[in-house]
C-alpha positions as CSV (number, residue, x, y, z in Angstrom):
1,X,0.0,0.0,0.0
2,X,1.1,3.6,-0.3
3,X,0.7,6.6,1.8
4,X,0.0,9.7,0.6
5,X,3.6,11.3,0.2
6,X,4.1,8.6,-2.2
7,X,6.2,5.8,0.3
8,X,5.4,2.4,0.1
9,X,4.1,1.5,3.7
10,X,3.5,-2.1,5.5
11,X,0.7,-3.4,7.0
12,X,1.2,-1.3,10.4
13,X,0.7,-3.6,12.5
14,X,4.2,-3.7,13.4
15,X,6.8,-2.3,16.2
16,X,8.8,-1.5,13.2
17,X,6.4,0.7,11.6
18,X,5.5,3.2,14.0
19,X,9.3,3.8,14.8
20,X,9.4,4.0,10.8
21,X,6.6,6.8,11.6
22,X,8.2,8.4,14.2
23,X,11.1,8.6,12.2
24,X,9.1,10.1,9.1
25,X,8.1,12.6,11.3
26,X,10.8,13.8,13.6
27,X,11.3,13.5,17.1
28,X,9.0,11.5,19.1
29,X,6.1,13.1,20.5
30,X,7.6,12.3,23.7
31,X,10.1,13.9,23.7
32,X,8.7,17.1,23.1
33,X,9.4,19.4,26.4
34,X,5.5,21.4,26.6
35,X,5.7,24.7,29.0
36,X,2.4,24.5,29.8
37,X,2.0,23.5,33.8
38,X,-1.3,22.3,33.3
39,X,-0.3,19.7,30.4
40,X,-0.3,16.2,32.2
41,X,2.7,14.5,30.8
42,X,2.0,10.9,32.6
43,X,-1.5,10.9,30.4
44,X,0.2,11.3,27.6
45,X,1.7,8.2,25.5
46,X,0.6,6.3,28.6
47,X,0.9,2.2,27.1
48,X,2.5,2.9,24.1
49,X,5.2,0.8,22.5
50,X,8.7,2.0,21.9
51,X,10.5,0.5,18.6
52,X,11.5,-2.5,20.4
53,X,8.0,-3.8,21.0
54,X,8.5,-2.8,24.7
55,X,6.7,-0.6,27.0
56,X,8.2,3.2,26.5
57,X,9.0,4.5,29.9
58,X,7.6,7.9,30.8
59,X,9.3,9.9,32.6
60,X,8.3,13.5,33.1
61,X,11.1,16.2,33.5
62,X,10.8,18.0,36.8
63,X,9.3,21.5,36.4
64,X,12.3,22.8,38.7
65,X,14.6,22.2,35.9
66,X,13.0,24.1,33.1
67,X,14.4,27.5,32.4
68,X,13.9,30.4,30.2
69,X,10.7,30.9,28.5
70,X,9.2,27.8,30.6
71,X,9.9,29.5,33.6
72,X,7.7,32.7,32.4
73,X,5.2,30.8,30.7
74,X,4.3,29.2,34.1
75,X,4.6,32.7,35.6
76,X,1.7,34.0,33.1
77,X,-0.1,31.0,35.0
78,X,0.1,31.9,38.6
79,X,-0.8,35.4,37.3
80,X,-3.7,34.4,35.6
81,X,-4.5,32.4,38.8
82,X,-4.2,35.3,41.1
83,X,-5.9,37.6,39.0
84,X,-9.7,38.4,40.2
85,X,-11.4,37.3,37.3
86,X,-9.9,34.1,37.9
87,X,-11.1,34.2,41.7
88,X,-14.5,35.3,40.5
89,X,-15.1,31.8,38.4
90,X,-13.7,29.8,40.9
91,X,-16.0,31.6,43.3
92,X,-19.1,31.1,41.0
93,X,-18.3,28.0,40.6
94,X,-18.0,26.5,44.5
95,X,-21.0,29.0,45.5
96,X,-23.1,26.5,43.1
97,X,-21.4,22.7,43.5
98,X,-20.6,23.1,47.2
99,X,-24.6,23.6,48.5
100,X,-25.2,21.2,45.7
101,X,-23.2,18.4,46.8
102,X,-24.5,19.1,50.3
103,X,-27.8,18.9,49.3
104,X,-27.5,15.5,47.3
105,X,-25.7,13.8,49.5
106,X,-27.9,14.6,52.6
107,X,-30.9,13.2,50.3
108,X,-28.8,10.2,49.5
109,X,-27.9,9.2,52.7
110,X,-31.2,9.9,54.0
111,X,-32.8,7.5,51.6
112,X,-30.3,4.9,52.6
113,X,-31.0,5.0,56.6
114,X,-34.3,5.4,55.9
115,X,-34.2,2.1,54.1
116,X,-32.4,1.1,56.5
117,X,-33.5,2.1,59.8
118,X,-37.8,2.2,58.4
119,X,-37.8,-0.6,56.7
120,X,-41.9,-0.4,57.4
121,X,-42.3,3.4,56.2
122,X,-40.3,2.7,52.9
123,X,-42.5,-0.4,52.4
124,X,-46.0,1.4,52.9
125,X,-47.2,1.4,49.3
126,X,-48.5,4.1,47.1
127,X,-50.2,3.1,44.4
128,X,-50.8,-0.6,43.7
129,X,-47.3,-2.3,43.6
130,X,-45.2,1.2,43.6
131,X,-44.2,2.2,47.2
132,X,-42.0,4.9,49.0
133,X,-39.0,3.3,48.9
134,X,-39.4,2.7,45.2
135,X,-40.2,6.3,44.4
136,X,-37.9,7.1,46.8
137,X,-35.2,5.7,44.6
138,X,-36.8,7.1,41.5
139,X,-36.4,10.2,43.1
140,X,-32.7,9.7,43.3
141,X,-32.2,9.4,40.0
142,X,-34.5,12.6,39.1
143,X,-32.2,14.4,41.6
144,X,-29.3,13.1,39.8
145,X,-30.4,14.3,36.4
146,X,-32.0,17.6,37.4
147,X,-28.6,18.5,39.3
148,X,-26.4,17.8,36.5
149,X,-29.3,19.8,34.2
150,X,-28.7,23.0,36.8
151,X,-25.1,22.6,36.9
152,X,-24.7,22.9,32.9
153,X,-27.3,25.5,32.7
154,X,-25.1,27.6,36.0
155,X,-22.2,27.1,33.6
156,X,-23.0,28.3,30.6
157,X,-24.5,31.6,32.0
158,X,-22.5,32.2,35.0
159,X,-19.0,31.2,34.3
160,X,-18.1,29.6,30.6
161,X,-17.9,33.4,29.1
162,X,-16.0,34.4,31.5
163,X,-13.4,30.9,31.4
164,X,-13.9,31.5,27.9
165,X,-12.5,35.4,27.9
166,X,-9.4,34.1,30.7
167,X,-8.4,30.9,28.6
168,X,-7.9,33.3,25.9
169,X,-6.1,35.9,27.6
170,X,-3.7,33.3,29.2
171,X,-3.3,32.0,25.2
172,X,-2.1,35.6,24.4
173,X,-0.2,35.7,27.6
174,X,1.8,32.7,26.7
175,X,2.2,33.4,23.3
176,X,3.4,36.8,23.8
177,X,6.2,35.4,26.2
178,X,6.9,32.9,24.1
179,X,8.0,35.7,21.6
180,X,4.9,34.7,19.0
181,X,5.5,31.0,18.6
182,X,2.5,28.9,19.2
């Protein structure tokens, strides 16, 4: 078979081809040093093969040792973290999922002692075979859904914009210390 730059390539289902592939291409994607703090590096190439058929060890760099423009670039980052636009999201954001979570989980665990502990009140039936522990239950999973329903529609009109507007400056940020390379 052949690719599209006109090389003849195997089957690929090989070792060999995909360190044929990696060198096509360059370096490894490995081995490219990212000076963004947030990128996890264990996530990435996690499982995959080296060009001996052996699992490739990943080893992050420490973020001490970086210097120059990786050292600024995570600077932009604690500035943007600092910065009270940045407190303001994270603020929006707990003032809704902390009473949230408090709320759920006091209804969940009360529907389990109260399975528990009145066995007779969850049994009492409503309406021929359906009783309150079984609407009970249904109850938790309208909870469930009506929770995550609030939480999307909280996020898209109390803090995505605003993510939105600080993702982008941080990009800018970056880029700008970076000296225009993306």
């Amino acid at each position: 078979m052949q690719s599209s730059n006109g090389r003849c390539r195997g089957a690929g289902d090989g070792a060999e081809s995909s360190a044929e592939n990696r060198e096509d291409h360059g370096t490894s994607s490995r081995d490219t040093a990212y000076e963004d703090p947030w990128y996890d590096a264990l996530a990435f190439g996690w499982g995959e093969l080296d060009g001996a058929g052996m699992p490739a060890p990943v080893v992050p760099s420490p973020r001490d040792d970086r210097s120059g423009p990786g050292v600024r670039a995570r600077d932009v980052y604690v500035e943007v973290q600092r910065s009270a636009a940045f407190q303001e999201v994270r603020s929006r954001y707990r003032r809704f999922v902390v009473p949230g979570v408090v709320v759920f989980l006091v209804w969940y665990i009360g529907y389990v002692v109260a399975a528990t502990a009145a066995p007779e009140l969850m049994a009492r039936p409503v309406a021929g075979a359906l009783n309150v522990g079984m609407l009970a239950g249904l109850g938790q999973f309208l909870t469930t859904f009506l929770l995550t329903w609030a939480y999307a529609r909280h996020a898209r009109l109390r803090r995505d914009r605003a993510a939105l507007e600080l993702r982008w400056d941080t990009q800018e940020l970056t880029r700008e210390v970076r000296g225009g390379a993306s």
